[in-house]
C-alpha positions in Angstrom: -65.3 166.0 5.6 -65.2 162.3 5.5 -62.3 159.6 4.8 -61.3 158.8 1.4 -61.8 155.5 1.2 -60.1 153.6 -1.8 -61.4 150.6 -3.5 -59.4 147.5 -4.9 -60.0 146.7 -8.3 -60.4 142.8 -9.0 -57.8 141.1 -10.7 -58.7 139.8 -13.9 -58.1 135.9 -11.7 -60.4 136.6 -8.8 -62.9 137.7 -11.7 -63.1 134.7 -13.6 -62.4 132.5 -10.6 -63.9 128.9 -11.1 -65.8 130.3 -14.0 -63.4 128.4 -16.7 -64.0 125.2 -15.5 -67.7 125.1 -16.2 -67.4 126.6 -19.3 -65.2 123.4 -20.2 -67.9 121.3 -18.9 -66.2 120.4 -15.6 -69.0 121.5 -13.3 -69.4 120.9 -9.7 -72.2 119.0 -8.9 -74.4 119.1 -5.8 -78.1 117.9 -5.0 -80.5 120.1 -3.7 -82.4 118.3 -1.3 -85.5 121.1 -1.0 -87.4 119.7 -4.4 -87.3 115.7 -4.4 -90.7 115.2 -6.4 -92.1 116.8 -9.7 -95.8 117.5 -8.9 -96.5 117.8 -12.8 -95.4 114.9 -13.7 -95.7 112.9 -10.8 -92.4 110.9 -10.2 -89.4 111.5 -8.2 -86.4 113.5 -9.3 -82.9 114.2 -8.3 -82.3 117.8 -8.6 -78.3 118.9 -9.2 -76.8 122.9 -8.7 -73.2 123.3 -9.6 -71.6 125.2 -6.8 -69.5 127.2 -8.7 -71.7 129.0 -12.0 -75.1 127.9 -10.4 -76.4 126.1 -13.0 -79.3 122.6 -13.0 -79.6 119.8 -13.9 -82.5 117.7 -13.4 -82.6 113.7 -13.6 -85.6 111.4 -13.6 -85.7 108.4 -11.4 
C-alpha cells in the first residue's frame, strides 16, 4: 500500500488573499508591454493588468 498523504486546508486568509483590495477599487496596476498598438482602430494604447485579481484596463493615447 501507499502513504497517506494529508492535505492542508486553506485558511479562510490565504483564500481571499489580496482579493479585498480590488474589490475596494485599490488595484495593482501594471502595463503589459506585449500589445502597444490597436490594429482596429489604429492608434497606440497603454494596456494595464492588475497583478493581484488580473483584471484590464485599456487607455488611449
Amino acid at each position: 500500500m501507499g502513504d497517506v498523504i494529508k492535505f492542508k486546508k486553506p485558511s479562510p486568509f490565504d483564500k481571499h488573499k489580496g482579493k479585498t483590495l480590488c474589490r475596494s477599487g485599490f488595484h495593482k496596476w501594471e502595463v503589459v508591454k506585449e500589445k502597444q498598438f490597436d490594429v482596429k482602430q489604429g492608434k497606440l494604447v497603454t494596456i494595464y493588468k492588475c497583478s493581484r485579481c488580473g483584471e484590464q484596463k485599456v487607455e488611449l493615447k
